[in-house]
Backbone as CSV, one residue per row, in Angstrom:
resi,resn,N_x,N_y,N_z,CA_x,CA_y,CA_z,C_x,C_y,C_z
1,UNK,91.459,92.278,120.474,91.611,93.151,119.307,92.785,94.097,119.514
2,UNK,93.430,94.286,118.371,94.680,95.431,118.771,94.483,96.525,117.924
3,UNK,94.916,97.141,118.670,95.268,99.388,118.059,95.832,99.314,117.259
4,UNK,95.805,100.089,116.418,97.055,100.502,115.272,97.438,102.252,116.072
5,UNK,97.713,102.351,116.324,98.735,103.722,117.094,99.818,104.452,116.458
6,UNK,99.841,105.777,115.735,100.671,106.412,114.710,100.951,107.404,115.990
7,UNK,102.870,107.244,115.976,103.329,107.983,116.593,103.988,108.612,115.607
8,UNK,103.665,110.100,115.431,104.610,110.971,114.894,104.703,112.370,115.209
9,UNK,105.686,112.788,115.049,106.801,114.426,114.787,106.017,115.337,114.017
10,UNK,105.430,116.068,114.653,104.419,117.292,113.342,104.657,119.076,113.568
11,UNK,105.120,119.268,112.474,105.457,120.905,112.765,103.901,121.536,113.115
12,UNK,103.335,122.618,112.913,102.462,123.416,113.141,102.117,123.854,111.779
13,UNK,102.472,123.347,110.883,101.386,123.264,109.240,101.794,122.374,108.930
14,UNK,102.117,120.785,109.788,101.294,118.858,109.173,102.752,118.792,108.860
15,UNK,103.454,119.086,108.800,104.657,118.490,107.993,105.197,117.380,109.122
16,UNK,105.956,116.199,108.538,105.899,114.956,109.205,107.756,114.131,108.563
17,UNK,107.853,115.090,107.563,109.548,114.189,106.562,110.541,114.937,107.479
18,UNK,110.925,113.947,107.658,112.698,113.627,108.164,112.828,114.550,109.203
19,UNK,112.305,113.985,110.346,112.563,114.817,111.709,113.444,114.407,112.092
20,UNK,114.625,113.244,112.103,115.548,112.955,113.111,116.598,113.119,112.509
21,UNK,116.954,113.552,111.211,118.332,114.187,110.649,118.369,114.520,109.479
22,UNK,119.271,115.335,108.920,119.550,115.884,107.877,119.603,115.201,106.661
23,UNK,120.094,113.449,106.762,119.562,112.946,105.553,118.754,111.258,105.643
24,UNK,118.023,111.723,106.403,116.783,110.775,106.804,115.583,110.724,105.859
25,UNK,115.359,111.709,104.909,114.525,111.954,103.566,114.577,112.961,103.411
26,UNK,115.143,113.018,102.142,115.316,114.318,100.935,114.792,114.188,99.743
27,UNK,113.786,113.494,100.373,112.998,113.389,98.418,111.895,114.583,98.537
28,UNK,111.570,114.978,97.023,111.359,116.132,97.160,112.119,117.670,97.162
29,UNK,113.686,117.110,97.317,114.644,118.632,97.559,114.333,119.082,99.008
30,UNK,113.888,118.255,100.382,113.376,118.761,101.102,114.669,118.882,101.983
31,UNK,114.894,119.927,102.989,116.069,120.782,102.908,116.264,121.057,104.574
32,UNK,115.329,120.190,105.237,114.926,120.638,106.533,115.172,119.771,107.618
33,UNK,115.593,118.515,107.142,116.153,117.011,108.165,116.915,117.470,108.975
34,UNK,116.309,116.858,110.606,116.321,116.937,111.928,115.896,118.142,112.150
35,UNK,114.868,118.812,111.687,114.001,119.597,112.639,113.275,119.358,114.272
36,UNK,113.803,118.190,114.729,113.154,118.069,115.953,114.320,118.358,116.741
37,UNK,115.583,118.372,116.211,116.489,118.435,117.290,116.535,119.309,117.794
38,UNK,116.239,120.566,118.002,116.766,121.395,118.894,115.266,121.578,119.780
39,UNK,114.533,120.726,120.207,113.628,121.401,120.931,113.525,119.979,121.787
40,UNK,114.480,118.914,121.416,114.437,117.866,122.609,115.336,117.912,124.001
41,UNK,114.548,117.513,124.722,115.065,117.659,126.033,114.642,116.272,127.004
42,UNK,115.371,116.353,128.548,114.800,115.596,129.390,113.493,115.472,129.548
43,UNK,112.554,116.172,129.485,110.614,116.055,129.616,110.654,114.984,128.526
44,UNK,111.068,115.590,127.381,110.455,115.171,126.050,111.271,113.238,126.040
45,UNK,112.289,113.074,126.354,112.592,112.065,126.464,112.357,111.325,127.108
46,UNK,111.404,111.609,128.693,111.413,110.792,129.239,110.023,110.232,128.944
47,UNK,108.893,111.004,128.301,107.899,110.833,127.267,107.858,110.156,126.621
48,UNK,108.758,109.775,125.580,109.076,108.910,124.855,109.508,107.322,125.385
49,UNK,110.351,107.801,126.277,110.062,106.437,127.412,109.006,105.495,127.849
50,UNK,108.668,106.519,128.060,107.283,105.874,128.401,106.638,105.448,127.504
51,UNK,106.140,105.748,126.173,105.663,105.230,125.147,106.555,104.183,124.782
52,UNK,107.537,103.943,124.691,108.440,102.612,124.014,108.608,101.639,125.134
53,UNK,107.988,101.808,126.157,107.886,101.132,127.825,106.988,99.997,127.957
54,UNK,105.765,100.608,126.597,104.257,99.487,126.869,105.097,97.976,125.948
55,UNK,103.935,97.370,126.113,104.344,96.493,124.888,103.533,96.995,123.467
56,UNK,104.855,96.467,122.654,103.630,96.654,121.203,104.439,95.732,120.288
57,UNK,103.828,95.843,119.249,104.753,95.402,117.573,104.804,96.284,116.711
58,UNK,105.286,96.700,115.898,105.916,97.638,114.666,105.121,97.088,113.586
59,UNK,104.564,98.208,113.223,103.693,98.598,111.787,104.518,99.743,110.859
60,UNK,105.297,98.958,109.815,106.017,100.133,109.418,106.147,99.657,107.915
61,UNK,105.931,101.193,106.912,106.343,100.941,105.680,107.876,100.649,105.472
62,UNK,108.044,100.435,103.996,109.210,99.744,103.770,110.309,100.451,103.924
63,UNK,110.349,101.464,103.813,111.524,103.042,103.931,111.726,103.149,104.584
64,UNK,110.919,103.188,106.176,111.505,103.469,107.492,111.822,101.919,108.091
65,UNK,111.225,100.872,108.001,111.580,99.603,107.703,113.317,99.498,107.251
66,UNK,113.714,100.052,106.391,114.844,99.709,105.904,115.846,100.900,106.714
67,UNK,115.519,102.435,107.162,116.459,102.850,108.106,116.575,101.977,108.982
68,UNK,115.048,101.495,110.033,115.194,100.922,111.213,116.227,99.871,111.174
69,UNK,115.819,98.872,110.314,116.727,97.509,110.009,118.091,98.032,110.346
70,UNK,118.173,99.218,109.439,120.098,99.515,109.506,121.071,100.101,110.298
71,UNK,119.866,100.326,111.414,120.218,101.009,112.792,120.087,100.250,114.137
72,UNK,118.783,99.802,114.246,118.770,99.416,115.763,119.387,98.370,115.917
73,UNK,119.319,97.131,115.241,120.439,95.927,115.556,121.638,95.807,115.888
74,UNK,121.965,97.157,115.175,123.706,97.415,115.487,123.940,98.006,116.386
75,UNK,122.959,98.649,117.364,123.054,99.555,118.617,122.877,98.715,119.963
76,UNK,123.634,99.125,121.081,123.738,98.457,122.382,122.197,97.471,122.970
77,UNK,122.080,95.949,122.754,121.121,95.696,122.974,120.510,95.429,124.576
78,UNK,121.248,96.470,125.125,120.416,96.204,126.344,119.511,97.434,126.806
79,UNK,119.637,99.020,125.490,119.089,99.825,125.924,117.659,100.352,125.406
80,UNK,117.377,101.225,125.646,115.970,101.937,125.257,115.952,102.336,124.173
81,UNK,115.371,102.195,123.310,114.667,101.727,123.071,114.901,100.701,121.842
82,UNK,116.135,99.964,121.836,116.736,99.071,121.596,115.530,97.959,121.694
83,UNK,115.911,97.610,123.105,114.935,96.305,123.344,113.764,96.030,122.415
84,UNK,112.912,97.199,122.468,111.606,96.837,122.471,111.379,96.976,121.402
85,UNK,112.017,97.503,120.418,112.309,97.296,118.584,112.495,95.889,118.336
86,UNK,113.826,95.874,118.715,114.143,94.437,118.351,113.561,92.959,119.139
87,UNK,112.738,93.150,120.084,111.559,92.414,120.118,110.671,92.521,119.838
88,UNK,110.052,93.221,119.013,108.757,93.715,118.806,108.949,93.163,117.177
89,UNK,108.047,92.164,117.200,107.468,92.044,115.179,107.125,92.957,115.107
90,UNK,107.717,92.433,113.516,107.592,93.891,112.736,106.911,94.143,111.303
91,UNK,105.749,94.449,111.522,104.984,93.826,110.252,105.428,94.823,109.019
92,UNK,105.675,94.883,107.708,106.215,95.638,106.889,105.319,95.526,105.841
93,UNK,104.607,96.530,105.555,103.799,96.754,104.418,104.365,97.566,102.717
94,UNK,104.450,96.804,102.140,105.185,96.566,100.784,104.198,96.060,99.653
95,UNK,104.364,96.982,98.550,104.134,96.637,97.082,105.441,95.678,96.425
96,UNK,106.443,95.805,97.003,107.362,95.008,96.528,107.459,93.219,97.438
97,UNK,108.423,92.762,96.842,109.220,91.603,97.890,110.412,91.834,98.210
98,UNK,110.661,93.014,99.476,111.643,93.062,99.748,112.715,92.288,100.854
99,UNK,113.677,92.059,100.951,114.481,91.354,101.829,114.176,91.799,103.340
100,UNK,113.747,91.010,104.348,113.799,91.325,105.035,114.296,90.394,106.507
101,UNK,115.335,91.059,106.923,116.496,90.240,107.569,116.343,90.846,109.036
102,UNK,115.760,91.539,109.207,115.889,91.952,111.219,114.867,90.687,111.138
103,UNK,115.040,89.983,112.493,114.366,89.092,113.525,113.052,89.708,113.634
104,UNK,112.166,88.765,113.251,110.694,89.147,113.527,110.184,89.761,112.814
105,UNK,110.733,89.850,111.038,110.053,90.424,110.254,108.994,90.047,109.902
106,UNK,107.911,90.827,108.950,106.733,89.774,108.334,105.913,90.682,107.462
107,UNK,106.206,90.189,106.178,105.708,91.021,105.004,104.193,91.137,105.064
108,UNK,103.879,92.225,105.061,102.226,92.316,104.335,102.060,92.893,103.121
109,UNK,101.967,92.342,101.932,101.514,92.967,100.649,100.280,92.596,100.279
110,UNK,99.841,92.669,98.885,98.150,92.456,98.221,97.560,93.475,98.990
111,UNK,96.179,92.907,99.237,95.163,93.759,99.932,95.536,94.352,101.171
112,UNK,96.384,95.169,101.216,96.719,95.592,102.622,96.043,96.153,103.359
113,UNK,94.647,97.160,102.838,93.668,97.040,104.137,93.220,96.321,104.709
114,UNK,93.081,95.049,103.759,92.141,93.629,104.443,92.866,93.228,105.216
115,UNK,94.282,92.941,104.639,95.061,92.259,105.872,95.438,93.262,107.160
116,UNK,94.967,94.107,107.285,95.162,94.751,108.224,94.226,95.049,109.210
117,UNK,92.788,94.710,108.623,91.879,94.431,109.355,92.012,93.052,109.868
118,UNK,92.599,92.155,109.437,92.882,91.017,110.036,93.393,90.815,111.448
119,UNK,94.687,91.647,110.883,95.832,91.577,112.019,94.919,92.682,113.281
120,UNK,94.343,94.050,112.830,93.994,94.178,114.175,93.079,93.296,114.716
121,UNK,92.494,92.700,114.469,91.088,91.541,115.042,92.353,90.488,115.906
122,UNK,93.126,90.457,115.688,94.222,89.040,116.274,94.281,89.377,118.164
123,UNK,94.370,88.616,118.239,95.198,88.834,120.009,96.874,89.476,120.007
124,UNK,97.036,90.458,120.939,98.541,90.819,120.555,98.541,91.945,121.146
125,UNK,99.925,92.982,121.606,100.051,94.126,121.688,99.425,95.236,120.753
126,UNK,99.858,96.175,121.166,99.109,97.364,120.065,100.199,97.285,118.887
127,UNK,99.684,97.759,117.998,100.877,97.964,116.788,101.343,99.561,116.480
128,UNK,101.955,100.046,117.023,103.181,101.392,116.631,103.573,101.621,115.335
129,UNK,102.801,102.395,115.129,103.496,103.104,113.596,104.128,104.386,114.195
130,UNK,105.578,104.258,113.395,106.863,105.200,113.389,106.864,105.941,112.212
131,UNK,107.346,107.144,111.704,107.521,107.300,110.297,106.498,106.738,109.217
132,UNK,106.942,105.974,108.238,106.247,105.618,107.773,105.168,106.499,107.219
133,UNK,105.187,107.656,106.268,104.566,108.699,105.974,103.261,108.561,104.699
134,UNK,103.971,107.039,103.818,102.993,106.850,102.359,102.392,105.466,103.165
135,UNK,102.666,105.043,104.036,101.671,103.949,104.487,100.627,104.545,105.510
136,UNK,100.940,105.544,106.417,100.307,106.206,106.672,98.872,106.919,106.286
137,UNK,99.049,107.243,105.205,97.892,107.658,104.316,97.059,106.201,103.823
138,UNK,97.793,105.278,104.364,96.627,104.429,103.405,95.878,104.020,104.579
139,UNK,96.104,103.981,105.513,95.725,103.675,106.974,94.669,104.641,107.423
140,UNK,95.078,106.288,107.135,93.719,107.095,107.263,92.713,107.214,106.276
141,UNK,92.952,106.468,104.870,92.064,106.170,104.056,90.908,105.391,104.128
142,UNK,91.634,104.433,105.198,91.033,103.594,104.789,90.462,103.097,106.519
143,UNK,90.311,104.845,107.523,89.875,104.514,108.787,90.311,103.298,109.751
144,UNK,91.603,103.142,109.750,91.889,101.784,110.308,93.098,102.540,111.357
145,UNK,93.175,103.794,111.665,94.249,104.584,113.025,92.860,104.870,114.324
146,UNK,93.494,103.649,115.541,92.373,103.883,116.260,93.160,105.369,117.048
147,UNK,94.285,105.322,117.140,95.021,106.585,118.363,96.264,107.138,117.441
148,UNK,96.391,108.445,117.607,97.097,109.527,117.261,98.066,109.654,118.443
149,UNK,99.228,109.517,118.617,100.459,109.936,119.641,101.279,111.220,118.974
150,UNK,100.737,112.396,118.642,101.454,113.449,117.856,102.648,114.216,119.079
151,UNK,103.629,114.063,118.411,104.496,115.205,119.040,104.411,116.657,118.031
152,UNK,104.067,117.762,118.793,103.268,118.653,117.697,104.631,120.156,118.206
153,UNK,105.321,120.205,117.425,106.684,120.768,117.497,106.281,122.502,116.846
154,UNK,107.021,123.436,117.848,107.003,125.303,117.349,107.132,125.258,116.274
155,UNK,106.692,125.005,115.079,107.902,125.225,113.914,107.385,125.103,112.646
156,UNK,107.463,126.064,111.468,106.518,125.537,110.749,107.785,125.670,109.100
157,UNK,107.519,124.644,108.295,108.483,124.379,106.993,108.295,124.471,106.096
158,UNK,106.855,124.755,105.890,106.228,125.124,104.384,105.847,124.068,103.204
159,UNK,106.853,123.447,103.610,107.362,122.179,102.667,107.430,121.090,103.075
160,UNK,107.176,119.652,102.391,107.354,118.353,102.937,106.217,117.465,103.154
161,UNK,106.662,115.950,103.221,105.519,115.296,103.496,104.397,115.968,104.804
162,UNK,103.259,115.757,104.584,102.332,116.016,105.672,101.711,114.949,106.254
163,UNK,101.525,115.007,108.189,100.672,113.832,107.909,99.540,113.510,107.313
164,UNK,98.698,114.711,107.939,97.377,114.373,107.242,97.575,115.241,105.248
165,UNK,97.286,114.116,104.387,97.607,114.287,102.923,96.011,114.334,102.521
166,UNK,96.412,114.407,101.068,94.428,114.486,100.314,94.743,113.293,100.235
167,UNK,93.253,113.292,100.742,92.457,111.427,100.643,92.004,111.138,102.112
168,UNK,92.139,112.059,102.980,91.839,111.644,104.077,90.647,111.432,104.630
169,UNK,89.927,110.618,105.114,88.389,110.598,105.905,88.095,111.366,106.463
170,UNK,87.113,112.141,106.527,86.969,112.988,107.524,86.185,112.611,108.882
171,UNK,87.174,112.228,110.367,86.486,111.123,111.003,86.758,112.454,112.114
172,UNK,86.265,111.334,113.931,86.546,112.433,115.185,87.244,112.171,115.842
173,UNK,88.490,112.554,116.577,88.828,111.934,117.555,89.297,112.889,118.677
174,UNK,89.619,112.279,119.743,89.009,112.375,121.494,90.404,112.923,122.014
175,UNK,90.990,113.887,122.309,91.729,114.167,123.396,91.848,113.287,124.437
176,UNK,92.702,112.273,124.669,93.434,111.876,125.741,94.080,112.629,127.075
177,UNK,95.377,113.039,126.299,96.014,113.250,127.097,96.804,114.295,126.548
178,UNK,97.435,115.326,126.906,98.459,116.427,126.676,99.418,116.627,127.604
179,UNK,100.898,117.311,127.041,101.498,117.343,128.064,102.604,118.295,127.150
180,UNK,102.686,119.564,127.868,104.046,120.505,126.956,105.282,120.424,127.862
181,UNK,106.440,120.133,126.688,107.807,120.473,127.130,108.555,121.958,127.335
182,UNK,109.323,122.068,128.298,109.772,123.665,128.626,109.836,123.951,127.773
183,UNK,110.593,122.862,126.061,110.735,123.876,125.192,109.723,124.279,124.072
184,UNK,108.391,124.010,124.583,107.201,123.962,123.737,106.462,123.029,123.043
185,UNK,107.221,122.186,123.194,106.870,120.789,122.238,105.184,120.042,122.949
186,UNK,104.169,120.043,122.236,102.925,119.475,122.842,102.729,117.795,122.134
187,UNK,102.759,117.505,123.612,102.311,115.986,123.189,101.133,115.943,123.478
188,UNK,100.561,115.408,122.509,99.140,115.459,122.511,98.183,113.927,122.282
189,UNK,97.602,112.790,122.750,97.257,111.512,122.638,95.862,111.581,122.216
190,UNK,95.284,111.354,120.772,94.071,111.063,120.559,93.443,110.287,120.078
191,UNK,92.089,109.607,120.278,91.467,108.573,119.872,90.525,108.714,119.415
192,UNK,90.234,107.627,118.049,88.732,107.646,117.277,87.573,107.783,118.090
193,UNK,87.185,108.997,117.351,85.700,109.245,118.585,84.504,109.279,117.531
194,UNK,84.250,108.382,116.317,82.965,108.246,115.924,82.782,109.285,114.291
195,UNK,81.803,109.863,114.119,81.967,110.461,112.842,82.356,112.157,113.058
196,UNK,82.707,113.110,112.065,83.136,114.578,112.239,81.347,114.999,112.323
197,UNK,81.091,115.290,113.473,79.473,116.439,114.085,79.920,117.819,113.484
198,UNK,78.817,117.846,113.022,78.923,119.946,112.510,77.556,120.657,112.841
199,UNK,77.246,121.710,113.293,76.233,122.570,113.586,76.776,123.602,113.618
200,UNK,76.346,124.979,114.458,76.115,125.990,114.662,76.238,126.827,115.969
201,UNK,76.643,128.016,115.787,77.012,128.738,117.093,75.686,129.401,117.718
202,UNK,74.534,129.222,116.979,72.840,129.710,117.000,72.494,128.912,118.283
């Protein structure tokens, strides 16, 4: 059986649009692209290493799907995290039929929860979700994110996609692992831990 695993960039009030540059998404008027840059460093990179180190395959909506496409192929293929993109299928979840030309693509449209309960039941690496912010939500809708990889950044924007949006389940999950960068940045690893428990301080 395989993971579905959402790695993402989160300020300190959920915001999740266009952490890696200034015009990576501006829908919305949102005014704030590459907010992660100034708080990356050697810790934080070599973190990331390590996560793009395991094996996996790419679970990605069509938007970040179409940056990725227009970036990593054209970049040095012998480096980090080069490789493991461009070997890694890449399943692309779409209402449309869009073109899809990187190596190892593979459309999922129609019932995309079903087929996604499919694909995790398969034999295979874990599947990595990047970005991907409106597929995202359909994934916590619809309880199918077994692990959370949040990079949880000083910083808060007021504005912008969030990860967690309305519609969300209200489910539990488990502290893994943590780990802060000199420059504050908390990585934080969590997993489905069953239903949200509520009681009392009595």
């Amino acid at each position: 059986m395989r993971k579905i695993v959402v790695l993402s960039f989160v300020s300190l009030d959920g915001v999740m649009q266009a952490p890696g540059g200034p015009e990576e998404d501006t829908s919305g008027d949102f005014k704030y692209g590459g907010w992660t840059a100034p708080y990356f460093d050697e810790f934080s990179g070599n973190i990331m290493g390590e996560q793009m180190g395991m094996p996996f395959d790419l679970l990605l909506g069509r938007k970040t799907y179409d940056i990725f496409a227009a970036y990593w192929p054209k970049q040095d293929p012998t480096t980090m995290p080069t490789v493991p993109f461009n070997k890694a299928t890449k399943y692309v979840v779409s209402r449309t039929s869009p073109k899809l030309d990187w190596e190892g693509s593979v459309l999922i449209d129609g019932d995309v929860p079903a087929k996604l309960k499919e694909l995790k039941q398969q034999d295979g690496p874990m599947l990595q979700v990047h970005g991907s912010g409106n597929m995202i939500q359909t994934l916590l809708k619809n309880d199918l994110v077994d692990e959370l990889w949040l990079k949880i950044f000083p910083v808060t924007l007021g504005t912008g996609k969030r990860l967690f949006a309305e519609g969300v389940m209200p489910v539990a999950f488990e502290l893994m692992e943590s780990k802060t960068s000199p420059r504050g940045v908390i990585f934080a690893n969590y997993k489905r831990a069953g239903e949200v428990k509520t009681g009392s301080f009595d």
